[in-house]
TORBANU-219490 format. One record per residue: z, x, y of N, C-alpha, C, O in turn; residue in three letters. Coordinates in steps of 0.1 Angstrom, whole numbers. Atoms other than C-alpha are relative to their C-alpha. Layout:
<recs>
Z_X_Y_Z_X_Y_Z_X_Y_Z_X_Y_ala
...
</recs>
This chain:
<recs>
4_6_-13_1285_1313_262_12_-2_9_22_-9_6_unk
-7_5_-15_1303_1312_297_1_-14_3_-9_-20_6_unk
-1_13_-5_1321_1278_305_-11_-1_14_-17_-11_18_unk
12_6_-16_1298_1281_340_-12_2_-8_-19_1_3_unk
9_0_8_1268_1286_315_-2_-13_-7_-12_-16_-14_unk
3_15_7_1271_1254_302_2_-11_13_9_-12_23_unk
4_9_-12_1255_1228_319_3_-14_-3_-7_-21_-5_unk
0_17_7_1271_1190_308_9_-2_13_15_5_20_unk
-8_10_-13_1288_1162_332_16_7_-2_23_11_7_unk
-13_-3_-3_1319_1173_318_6_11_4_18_11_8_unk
-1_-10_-6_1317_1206_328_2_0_16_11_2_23_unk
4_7_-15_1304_1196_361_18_-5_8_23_0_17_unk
-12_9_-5_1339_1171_366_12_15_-1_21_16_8_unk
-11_-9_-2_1361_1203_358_-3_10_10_6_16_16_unk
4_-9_-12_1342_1225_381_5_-5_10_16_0_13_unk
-8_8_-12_1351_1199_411_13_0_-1_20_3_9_unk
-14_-3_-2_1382_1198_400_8_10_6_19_11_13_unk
-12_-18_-3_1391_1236_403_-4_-4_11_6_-9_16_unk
5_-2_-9_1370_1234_434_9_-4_12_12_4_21_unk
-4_6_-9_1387_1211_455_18_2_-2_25_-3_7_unk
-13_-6_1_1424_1226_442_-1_14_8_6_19_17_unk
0_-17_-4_1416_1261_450_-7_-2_15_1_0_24_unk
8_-1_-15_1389_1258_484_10_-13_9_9_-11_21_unk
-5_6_-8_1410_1229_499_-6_-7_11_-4_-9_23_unk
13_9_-7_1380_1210_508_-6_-11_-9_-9_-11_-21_unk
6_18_7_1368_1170_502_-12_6_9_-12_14_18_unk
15_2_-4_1329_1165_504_-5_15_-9_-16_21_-6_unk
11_-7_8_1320_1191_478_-8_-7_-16_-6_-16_-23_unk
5_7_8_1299_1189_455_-9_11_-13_-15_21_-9_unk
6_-13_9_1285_1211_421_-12_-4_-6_-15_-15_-9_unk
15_-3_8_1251_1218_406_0_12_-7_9_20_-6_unk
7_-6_9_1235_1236_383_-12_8_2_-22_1_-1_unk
12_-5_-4_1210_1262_393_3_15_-3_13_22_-1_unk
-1_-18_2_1199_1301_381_8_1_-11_10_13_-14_unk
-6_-1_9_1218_1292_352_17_1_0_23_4_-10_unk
-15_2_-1_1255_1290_365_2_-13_9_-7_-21_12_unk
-2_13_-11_1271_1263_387_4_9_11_6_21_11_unk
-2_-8_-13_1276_1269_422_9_-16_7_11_-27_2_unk
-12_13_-7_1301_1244_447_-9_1_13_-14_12_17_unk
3_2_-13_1286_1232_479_11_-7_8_18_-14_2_unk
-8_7_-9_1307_1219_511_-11_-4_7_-19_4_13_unk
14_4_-6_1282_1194_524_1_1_16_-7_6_23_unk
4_3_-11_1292_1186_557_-3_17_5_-11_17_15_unk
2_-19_-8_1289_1229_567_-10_7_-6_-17_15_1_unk
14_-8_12_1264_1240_534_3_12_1_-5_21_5_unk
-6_-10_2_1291_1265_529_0_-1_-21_3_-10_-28_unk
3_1_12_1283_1276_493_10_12_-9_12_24_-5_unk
-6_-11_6_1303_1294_467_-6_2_-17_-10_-8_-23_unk
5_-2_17_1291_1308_429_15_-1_-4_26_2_1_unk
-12_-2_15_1314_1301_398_3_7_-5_-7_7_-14_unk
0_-6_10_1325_1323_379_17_-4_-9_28_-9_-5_unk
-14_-2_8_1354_1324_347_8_9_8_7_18_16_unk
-14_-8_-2_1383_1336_353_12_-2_-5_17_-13_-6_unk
-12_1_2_1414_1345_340_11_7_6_6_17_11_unk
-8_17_5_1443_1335_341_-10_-12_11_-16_-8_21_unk
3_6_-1_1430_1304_346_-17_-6_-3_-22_-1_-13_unk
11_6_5_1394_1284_345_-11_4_6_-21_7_-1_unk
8_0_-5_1375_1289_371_2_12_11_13_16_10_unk
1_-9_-15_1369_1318_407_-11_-4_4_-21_-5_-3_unk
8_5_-4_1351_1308_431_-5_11_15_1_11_26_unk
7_-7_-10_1330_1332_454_-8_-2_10_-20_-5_7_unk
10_10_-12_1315_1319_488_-11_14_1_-9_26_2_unk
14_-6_-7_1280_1331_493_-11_-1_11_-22_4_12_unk
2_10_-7_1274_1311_519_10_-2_10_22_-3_8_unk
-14_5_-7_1292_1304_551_-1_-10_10_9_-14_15_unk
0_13_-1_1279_1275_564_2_1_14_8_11_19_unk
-2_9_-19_1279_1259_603_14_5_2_20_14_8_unk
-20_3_-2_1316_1252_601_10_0_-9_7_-10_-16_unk
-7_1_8_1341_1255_581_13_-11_4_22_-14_-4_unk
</recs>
């Protein structure tokens, strides 16, 4: 199983983590839906999918581009 395949809080807290190192955005926020996590930027509801990656933990793919960035 895919670290974004698993769906627990602690998962969850390392997703935000990468999130807001790599996109360089406060006010996001992760869920669990379709069976992976996805990152939202609330104030714009610019959305990106999770995926592994290496090197490192996490890539983060916007599918979503939201009001404003």
């Amino acid at each position: 199983m895919l670290m974004t395949e698993t769906n627990t809080a602690a998962m969850e807290k390392r997703v935000l983590r990468a999130a807001h190192v790599q996109l360089h955005k406060r006010n996001l926020t992760a869920f669990f839906e379709h069976g992976q996590f996805w990152v939202e930027h609330l104030p714009s509801g610019a959305q990106w999918s999770v995926d592994d990656c290496q090197p490192g933990d996490f890539c983060f793919e916007q599918v979503t581009q939201g009001d404003s960035d």
